[in-house]
Each structure stands twice: as C-alpha cells, then as structure tokens.
C-alpha positions in Angstrom: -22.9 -78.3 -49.4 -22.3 -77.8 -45.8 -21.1 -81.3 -44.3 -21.0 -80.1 -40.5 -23.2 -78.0 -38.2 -21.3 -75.3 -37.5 -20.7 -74.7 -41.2 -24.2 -74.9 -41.7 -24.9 -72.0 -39.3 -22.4 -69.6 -40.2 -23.6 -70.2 -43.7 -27.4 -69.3 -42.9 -25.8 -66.2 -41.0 -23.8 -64.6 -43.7 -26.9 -65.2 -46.4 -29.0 -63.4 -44.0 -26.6 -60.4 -43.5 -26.0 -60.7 -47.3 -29.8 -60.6 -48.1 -30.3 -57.8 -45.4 -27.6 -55.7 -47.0 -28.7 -56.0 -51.2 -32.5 -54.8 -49.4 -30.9 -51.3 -48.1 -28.5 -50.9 -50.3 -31.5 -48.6 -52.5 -32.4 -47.0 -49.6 -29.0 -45.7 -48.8 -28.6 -44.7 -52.4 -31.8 -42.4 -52.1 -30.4 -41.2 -49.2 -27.2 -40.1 -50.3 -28.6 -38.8 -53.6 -31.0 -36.6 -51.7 -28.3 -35.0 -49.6 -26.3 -34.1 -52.5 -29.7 -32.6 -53.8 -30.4 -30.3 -51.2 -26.8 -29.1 -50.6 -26.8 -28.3 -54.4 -30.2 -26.8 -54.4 -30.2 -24.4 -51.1 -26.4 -24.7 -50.0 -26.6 -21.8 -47.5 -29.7 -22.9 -45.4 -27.8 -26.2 -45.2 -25.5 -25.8 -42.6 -25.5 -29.4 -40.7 -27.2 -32.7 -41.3 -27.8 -34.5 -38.6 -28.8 -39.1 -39.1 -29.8 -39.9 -35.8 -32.3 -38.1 -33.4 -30.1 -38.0 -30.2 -27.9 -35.3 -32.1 -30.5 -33.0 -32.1 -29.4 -29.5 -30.6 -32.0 -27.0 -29.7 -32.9 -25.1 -33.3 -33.0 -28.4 -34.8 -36.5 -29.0 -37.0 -38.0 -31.4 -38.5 -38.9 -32.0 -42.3 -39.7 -34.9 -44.2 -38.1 -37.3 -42.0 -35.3 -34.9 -42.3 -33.2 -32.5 -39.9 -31.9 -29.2 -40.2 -30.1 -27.4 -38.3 -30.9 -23.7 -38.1 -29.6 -20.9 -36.5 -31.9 -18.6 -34.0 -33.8 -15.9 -35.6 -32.6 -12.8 -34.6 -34.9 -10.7 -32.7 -36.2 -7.7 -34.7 -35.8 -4.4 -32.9 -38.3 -2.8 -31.9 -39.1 0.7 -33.4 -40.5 3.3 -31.0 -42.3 6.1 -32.7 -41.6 9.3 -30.6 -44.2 12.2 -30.5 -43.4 15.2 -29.3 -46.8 15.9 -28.0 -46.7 12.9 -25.8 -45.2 13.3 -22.7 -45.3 9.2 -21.7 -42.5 8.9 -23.9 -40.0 9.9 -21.4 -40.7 7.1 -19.3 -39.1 5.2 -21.7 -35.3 7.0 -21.4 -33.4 6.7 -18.2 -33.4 10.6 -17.3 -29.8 11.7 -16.7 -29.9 13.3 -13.4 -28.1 17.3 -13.0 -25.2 17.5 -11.4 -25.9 20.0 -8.6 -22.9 19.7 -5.5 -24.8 22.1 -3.1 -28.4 22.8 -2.5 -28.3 26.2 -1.2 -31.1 28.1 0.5 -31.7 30.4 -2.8 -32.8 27.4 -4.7 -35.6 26.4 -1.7 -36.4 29.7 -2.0 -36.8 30.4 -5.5 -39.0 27.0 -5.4 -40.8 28.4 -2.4 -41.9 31.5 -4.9 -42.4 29.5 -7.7 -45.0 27.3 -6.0 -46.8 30.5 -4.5 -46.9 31.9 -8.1 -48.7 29.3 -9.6 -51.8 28.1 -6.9 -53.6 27.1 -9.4 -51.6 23.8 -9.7 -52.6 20.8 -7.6 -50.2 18.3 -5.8 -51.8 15.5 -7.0 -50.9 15.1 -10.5 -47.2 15.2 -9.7 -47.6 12.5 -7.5 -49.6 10.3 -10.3 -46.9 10.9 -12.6 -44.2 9.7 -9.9 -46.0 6.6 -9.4 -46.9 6.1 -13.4 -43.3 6.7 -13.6 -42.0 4.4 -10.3 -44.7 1.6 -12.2 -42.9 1.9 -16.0 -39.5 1.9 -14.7 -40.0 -1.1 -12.4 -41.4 -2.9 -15.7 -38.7 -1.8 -18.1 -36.0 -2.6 -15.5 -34.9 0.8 -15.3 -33.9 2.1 -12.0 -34.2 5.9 -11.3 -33.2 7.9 -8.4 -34.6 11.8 -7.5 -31.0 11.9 -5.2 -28.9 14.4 -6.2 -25.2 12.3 -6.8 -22.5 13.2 -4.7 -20.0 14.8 -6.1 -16.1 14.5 -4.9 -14.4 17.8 -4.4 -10.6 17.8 -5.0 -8.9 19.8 -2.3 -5.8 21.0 -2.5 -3.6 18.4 -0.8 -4.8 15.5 -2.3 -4.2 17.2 -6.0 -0.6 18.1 -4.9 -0.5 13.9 -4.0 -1.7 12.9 -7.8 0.7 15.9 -9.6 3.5 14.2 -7.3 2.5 10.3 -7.8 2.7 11.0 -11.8 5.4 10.4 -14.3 7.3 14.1 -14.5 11.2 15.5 -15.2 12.3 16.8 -11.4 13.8 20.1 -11.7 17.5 19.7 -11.0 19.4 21.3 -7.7 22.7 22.3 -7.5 22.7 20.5 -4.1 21.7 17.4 -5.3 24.3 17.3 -8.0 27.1 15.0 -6.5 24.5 12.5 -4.7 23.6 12.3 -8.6 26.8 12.2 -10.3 27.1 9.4 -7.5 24.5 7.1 -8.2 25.5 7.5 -12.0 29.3 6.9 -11.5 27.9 3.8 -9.6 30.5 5.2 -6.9 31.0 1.7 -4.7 31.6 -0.1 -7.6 34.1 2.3 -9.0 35.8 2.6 -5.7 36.2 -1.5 -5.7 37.8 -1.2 -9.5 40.0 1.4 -8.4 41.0 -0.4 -5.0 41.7 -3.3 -7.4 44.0 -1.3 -9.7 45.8 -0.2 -6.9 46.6 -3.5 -5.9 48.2 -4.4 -9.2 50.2 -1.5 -8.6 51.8 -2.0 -5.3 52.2 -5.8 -6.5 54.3 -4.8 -9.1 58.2 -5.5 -8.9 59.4 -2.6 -9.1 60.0 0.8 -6.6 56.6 2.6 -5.5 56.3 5.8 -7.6 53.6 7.8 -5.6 52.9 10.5 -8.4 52.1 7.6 -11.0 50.5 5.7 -8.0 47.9 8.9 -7.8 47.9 9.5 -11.4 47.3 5.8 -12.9 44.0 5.6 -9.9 42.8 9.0 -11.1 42.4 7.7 -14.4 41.2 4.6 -13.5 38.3 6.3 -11.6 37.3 8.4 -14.5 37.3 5.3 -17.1 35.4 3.7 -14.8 32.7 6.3 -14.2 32.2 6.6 -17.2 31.7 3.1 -18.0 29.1 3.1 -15.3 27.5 6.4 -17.0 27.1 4.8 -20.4 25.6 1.7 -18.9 22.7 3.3 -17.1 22.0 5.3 -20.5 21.2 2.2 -21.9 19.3 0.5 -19.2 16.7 3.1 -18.7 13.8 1.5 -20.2 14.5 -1.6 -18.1 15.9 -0.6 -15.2 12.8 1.3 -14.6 11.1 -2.7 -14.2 13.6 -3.5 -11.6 13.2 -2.5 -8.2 16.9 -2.6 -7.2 17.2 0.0 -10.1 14.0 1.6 -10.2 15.7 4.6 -8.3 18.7 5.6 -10.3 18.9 9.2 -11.8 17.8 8.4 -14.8 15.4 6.2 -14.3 13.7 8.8 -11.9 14.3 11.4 -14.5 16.4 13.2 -12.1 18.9 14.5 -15.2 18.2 14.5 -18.5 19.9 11.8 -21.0 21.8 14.6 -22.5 23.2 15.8 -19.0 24.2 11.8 -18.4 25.7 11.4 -21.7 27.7 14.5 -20.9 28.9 13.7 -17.9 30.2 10.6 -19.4 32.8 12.6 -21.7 33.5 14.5 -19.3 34.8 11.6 -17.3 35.9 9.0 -19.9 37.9 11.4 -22.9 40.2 13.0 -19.7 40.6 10.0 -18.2 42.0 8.1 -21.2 44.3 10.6 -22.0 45.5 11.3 -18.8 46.1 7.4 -18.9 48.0 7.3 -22.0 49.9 11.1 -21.7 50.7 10.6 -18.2 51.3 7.0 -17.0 51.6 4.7 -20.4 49.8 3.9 -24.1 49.2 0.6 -22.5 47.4 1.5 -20.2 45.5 4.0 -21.6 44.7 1.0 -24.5 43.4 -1.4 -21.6 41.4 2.0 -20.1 39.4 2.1 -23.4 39.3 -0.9 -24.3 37.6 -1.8 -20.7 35.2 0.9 -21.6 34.3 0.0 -24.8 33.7 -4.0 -23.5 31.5 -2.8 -20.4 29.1 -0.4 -22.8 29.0 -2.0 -26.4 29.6 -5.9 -25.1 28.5 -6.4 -21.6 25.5 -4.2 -21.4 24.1 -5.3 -24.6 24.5 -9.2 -24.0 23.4 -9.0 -20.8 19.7 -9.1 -22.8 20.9 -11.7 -25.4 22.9 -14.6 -23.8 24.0 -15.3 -20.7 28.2 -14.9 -21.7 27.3 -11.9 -20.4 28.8 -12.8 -17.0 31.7 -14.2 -18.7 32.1 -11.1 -20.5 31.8 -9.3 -17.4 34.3 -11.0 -15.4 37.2 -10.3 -18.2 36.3 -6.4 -17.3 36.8 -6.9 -13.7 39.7 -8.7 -14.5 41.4 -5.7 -16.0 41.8 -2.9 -13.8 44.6 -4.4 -11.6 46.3 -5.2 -15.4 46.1 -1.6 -15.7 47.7 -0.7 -12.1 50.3 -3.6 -12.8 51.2 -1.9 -16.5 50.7 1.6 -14.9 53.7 0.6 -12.5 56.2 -1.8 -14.9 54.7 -0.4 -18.1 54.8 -4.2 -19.6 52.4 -6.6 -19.2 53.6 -9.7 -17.6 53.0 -12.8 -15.9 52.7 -11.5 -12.8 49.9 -9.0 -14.3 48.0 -11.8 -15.6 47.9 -13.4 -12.1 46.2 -10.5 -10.6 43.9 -10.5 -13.2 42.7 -14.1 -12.7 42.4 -13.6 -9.0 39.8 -10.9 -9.8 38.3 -12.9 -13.0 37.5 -16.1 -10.6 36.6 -14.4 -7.5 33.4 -12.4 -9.7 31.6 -15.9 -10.5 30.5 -16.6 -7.0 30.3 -13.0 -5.5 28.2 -12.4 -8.9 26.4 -15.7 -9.1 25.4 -15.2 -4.9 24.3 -11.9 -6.1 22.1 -12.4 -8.8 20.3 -15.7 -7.5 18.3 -13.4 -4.7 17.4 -11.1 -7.7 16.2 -13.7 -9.9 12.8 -12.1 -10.2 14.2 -8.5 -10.7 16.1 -9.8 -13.6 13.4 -11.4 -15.2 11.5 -8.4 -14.8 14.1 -6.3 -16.8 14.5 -8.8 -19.1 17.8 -10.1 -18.4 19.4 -13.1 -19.2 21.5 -14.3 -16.2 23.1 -17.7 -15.3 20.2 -17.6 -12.1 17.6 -16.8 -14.4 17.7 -19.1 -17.2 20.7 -22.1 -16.1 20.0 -22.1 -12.2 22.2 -25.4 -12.4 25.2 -24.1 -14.0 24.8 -20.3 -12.0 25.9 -22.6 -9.0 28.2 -24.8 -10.6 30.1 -22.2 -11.9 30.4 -20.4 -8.6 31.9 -23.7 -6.8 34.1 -24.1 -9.9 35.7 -20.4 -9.7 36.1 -20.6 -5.7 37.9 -23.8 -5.7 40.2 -21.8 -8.6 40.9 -19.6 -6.0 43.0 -22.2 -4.2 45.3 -23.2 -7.6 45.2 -19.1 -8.4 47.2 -18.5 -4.7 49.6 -21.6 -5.1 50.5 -20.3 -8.6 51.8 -17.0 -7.2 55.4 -18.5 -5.5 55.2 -20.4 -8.6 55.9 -16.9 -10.4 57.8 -15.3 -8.6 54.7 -12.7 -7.4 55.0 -14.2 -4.1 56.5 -16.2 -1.1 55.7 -19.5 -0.5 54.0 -18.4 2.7 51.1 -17.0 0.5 49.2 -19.9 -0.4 49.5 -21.4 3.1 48.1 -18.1 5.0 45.3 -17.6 2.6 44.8 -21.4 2.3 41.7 -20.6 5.1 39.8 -18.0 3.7 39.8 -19.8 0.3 38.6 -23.0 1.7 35.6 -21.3 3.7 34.5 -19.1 0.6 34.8 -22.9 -1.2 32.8 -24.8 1.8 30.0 -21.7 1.4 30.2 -21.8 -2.4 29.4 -26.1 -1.8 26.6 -25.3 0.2 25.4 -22.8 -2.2 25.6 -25.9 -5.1 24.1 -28.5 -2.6 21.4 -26.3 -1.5 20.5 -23.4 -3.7 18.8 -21.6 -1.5 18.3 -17.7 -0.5 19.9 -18.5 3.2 23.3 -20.1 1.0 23.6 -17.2 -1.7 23.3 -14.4 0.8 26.4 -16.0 3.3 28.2 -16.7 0.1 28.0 -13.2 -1.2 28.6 -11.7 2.0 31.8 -13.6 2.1 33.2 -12.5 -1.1 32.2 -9.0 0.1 35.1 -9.1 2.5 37.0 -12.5 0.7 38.8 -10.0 -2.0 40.4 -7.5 0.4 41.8 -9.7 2.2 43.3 -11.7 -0.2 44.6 -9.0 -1.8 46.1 -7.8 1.3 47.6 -11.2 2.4 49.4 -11.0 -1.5 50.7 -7.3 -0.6 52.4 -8.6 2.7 53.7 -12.3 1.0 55.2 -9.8 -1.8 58.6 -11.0 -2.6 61.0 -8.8 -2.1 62.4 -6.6 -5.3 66.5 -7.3 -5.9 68.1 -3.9 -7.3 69.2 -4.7 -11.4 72.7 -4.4 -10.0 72.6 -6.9 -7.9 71.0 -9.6 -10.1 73.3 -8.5 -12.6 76.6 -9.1 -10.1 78.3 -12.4 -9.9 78.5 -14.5 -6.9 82.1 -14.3 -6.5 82.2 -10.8 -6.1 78.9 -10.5 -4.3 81.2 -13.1 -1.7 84.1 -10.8 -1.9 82.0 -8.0 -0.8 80.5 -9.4 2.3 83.9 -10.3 3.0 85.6 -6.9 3.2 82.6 -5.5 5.2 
C-alpha cells in the first residue's frame, strides 16, 4: 500500500492521531454533556468554568475533578447586644468629645468642690478604667483623646474678608456711574468707530458741514454704545470665565441687567433717530442695521463658528460708510473704499489680538480663528495686510485720492505686511504682540495720509463749464 518510506511514516502518524482521536472522542462527549447538566441544573452557582488548573483564581474550589468559581462569602456582621447595666459597652463607641473653647477658673473650681464632696471615692478606679479603656481602644483601633479640640474664633476682620470674597450685588454710587457707563459703552472702542466715521466724513467730496459733522458723530457714538451695551448683556455668563472680562460691570454685578438693558435704549433709540431725523434715512438704516449685526449676528456666532470674525469685520467696516453717506447722503464708490480699508485692516489687528488670548477664549467658550484654525488665523492676517497695499493704489484709481497716496503710505503698509509674515512664519506670542501694536497706530495714520492725498473738490459749475469759455476767462483776467 505504501511504496516509499516517507509514505509509510506519515501513514503510521495519521492512524495514530486517528486512533487517538476516536478514543477521546467519548470522553469529550461526557464532558460537554455534564456542563450543559450543571448549568441547567444550578445556573446561578455556576458563574465560570474553568479546564485547565493554571486558571485558577483565588475562590476557585475543587469538586469532582471539577472547578467552580465562587464568589467570597460575605462577612456576617456582627451583632452587639447592648445592656444598659453594663458600663464596658462604651468602650466600644468612639466617645464624641465636648466642645468646650475656654477652661475657666469656675470649672477647676466647681471640680475642686465636687471632689471634696464626695471623699469617699478613691483615685484608683478612675485610673483602671483609663487604662481598661487606653487597652480596648488600642485593640479595636480606635484612637481617643481627653484634649479638649481647639476651637477657631472668627474675629471680626477676617469675617468682613469672607462676606467681601463672596459672590454679592455691589450697591451702586452715583460717583461710580460714568466709570460704569464706561466700561459698558466699551468707550475706546467706541471712540475708534467714531474716529473712523469721521474719517469717511471729511473724505467725502463735497464742502465740510460742521453741524452735520457733530451731528452724524453724535449718533454714531450712541449706536455704538449701545451695540457695545447689548453685547455684554449677553456675555455675562462667559465673560465671567475670561480674565480680560472678568471685570466688566456686569460681570462684577456692579448694575443690574435691567439698569444695562436700559442704558442701552437710552443710547441706541436717540441715536437712530437722531441719525435718520437729522443727518439722513441712510444713515440712520446703516446705524441699525450695524446694531442689529453686532448683537443678534456677531455676538451669537462668536460661540458657533468662527465667521464670526468675518462677520465682525463687515461691522467695522461700516461706520466710515455712515460718515461718508452722513456727508454726500449717497453711497458711493468712494464709500465702499473706506469701508474696505477698515474691513482688511481688522483681520491682522484682530487675529494678533486674539492669538495671545487663546486660552481666555477657550475658557469662555469661544470659537475664534486662534482657537480652533491657528493656521488660517495667520494666513488670513498676512492675506488682509498685503490687501492693504492693492486697497491704497485703488484710491487714485477712484478718484478718492492723488496719486501720491499709494506711494507715501506704500511704507507703513509694507512693514505692517513684513510683521504680519513674521507673524505666519513664526506664530509666536513675541510676533502677535509687534503685529498688533502696529495696527494700533497703522489705521490713524493711514487714514490721515488719505485726508492729506484728498483730491481736491471742483465746484458743479465748473465741471459743468466748457473749456472754451473756461480759456476765455483766464484770458480776460
């Protein structure tokens, strides 16, 4: 049958296993059938079964050549029968010590008597009980002290600390009232929208009217505080994480939300009508409409998505819109232009901002470009400052200003570009302060370079005249 060696072997092998396998095969079978009997016949006692013997855990027992796996007994209490006669059973309790601050003299005293009263009573017992009592406790493990505890006496100064350190409504001062209405109007940013309005203003083409001039920034400051009152309203819960914020009115508890909310329309209904009554319905439209984007757009996304800068940067793009319609009472190119200088210069004074308060705005819960896309927060930045360069070259281009603009304020717009480079390249605290503090001092003077490089206004009349007689003219003077 087999005609080689090698066949022959691994013939005799695989009868061997073959042979070795038909012989267990009833042994496994009376295995598995008692398995399946003793889970169907105690199920709950039979929690594992464990084969081999090198599994065995510590509650393992066994059986008839069988293991089970049991869980520890638990320990029956102990019941301790208390009689009232029996005065050993206090050994057993932990006494509970009196709370007694001062030992006076009276006490000693009234001991002192006590003692004398009673002579009858000898020293020694006491002290058998102590040590009965020092012997139980040391074999129970309970520890017992005769000291009288100390006891911490408040004084005066240090409760006047605690009332102060806890979470309470200040009582408002008269005094205090414009610091407050302050820090609520957020005045320095105000004061930077209003400066910006003004400089749409005086850009305009068109004569300086000083009345509308006063008029068109008084409105603008009241829209804008109120913007800023609104905002804090809504940002209490999480301002109060932040520790640039932590300190704001409301957040303090200075005023109450009623008094903030008031003090909003008080500032924001006056100031939109005295937009709209006294300068223009334009502008009193872009007023409103710059309120109702900062309070139910911007705040609310800055929690949600980070468009919120985007968002942010079209409402610090209107005010000069407004001074340019306050002036002209159209909106026109050159409005648009002023806008867009104030739309691209945000990203990196913003971006610079917010990547040194990364942490704070994580803390509040706020989703920023520096928080959550630390790539694109300095992307953008470099993007917008190099904008700044096209922005001033498009000015000539429409008639806003001289050609000389775009070369005078060709420096300043590269350096705020070379810090907003270093700011992409290196992303560092060091690069986002210098680049902030730049653009600090950046938007003044670009705006100021743009009021000098104005082109100059030509009277209707004279547009209007022909050459010919414009040449005739000169002639006869």
């Amino acid at each position: 049958m087999y005609k080689t060696l090698c066949s022959r072997l691994s013939g005799f092998v695989g009868v061997s296993v073959k042979q070795i396998l038909v012989q267990n095969v009833p042994q496994c079978n009376q295995t598995a059938r008692s398995l399946i009997q003793l889970h169907k016949r105690d199920p709950s006692n039979w929690l594992t079964y464990q084969h081999l013997t090198f599994l065995k855990r510590q509650y393992a027992a066994k059986n008839n050549s069988e293991l089970h796996q049991r869980a520890a007994p638990k320990p029956t209490p102990a019941l301790t029968i208390v009689d009232e006669r029996d005065d050993s059973v206090e050994r057993q309790v932990q006494r509970i010590p009196t709370i007694d601050p001062v030992v006076t003299e009276d006490v000693s005293q009234s001991e002192n008597i006590t003692s004398k009263a009673q002579p009858g009573i000898s020293t020694s017992e006491p002290d058998t009980d102590d040590a009965a009592l020092q012997k139980d406790s040391e074999s129970g493990g309970v520890v017992t002290s005769d000291e009288t505890p100390h006891v911490h006496v408040e004084t005066d100064e240090a409760k006047e600390a605690r009332l102060d350190r806890q979470w309470k409504q200040l009582k408002v001062d008269m005094a205090d009232l414009p610091d407050i209405y302050s820090k609520l109007a957020k005045i320095k940013l105000t004061a930077l929208v209003v400066t910006s309005a003004a400089a749409g203003f005086a850009m305009a083409p068109v004569p300086f009217d000083p009345l509308a001039f006063f008029v068109a920034s008084l409105g603008t400051c009241l829209a804008s505080c109120s913007a800023n009152a609104i905002n804090q309203y809504f940002e209490v819960p999480f301002d109060s994480n932040m520790n640039r914020t932590k300190t704001r009115p409301l957040v303090r508890g200075q005023i109450s939300p009623l008094h903030a909310v008031s003090f909003a329309l008080a500032c924001g209904i006056p100031g939109v009508a005295l937009l709209t009554l006294a300068v223009n319905p334009l502008t009193g439209f872009l007023g409103a409409l710059n309120i109702f984007l900062y309070t139910c757009c911007y705040t609310p996304l800055k929690r949600h998505s980070i468009t919120n800068t985007w968002v942010g940067a079209v409402v610090g793009a209107i005010p000069p819109i407004m001074g340019w319609t306050a002036a002209t009472g159209c909106l026109e190119q050159g409005a648009l232009l002023m806008g867009g200088f104030l739309y691209s210069w945000q990203f990196p004074h913003f971006n610079a901002l917010s990547w040194n308060l990364r942490e704070d705005y994580s803390r509040g819960g706020y989703r920023m470009m520096s928080v959550t896309h630390p790539g694109m927060c300095k992307r953008v930045a470099l993007r917008h400052s190099v904008g700044l360069i096209g922005l001033s070259t498009l000015a000539p281009v429409l008639d806003v200003t001289t050609w000389t603009f775009p070369i005078v304020s060709l420096p300043i717009n590269l350096y705020i570009s070379y810090l907003a480079f270093r700011f992409y390249r290196e992303g560092d605290r060091g690069s986002a302060r210098k680049l902030f503090f730049c653009s600090l001092w950046h938007l003044p003077m670009l705006l100021l370079l743009a009021l000098t490089c104005k082109k100059p206004r030509r009277d209707p009349e004279e547009a209007a005249a022909p050459p010919a007689a414009s040449s005739a003219l000169a002639l006869q003077s």
